[in-house]
C-alpha positions as CSV (number, residue, x, y, z in Angstrom):
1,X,8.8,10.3,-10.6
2,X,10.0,12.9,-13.1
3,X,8.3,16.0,-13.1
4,X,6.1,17.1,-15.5
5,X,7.9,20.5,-16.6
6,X,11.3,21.2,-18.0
7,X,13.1,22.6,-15.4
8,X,14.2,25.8,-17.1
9,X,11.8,26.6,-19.7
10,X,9.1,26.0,-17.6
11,X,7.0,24.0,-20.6
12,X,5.4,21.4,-20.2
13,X,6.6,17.6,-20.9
14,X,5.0,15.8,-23.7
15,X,3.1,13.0,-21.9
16,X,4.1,9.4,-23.4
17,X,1.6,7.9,-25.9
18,X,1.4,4.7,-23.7
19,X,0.3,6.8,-20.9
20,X,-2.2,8.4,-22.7
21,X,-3.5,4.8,-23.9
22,X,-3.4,3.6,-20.0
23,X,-5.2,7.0,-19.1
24,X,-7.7,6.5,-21.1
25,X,-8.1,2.9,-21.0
26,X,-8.8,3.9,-16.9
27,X,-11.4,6.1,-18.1
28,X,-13.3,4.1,-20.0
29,X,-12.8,0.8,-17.5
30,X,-14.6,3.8,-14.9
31,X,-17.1,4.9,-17.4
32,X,-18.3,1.6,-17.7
33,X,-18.9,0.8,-14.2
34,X,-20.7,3.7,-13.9
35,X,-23.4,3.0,-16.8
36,X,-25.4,0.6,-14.5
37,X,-25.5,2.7,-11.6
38,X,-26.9,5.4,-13.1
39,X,-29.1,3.8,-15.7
40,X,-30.5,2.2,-12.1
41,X,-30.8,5.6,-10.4
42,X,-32.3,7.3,-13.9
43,X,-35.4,4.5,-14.0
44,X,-35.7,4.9,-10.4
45,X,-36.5,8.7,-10.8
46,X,-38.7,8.0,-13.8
47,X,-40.5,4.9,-11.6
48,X,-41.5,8.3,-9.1
């Protein structure tokens, strides 16, 4: 794995536009999962 910084200048490294895409594809494939569980929990709460 590279590292993130430039070794000298200590800046950052632009992160890749694809791994940005895969990133956020990850967040939304989580996000999506999630929906159901809490939807669940939320009508449970309101069931009380």
């Amino acid at each position: 794995m590279r590292p993130n910084r430039y070794p000298y200048s200590g800046k950052k490294k632009k992160q890749s536009t694809k791994k940005q895409i895969a990133e956020l594809k990850q967040d939304i494939a989580l996000t999506k999962s999630l929906i159901p569980q809490v939807r669940s929990e939320l009508i449970h709460l309101i069931s009380k």
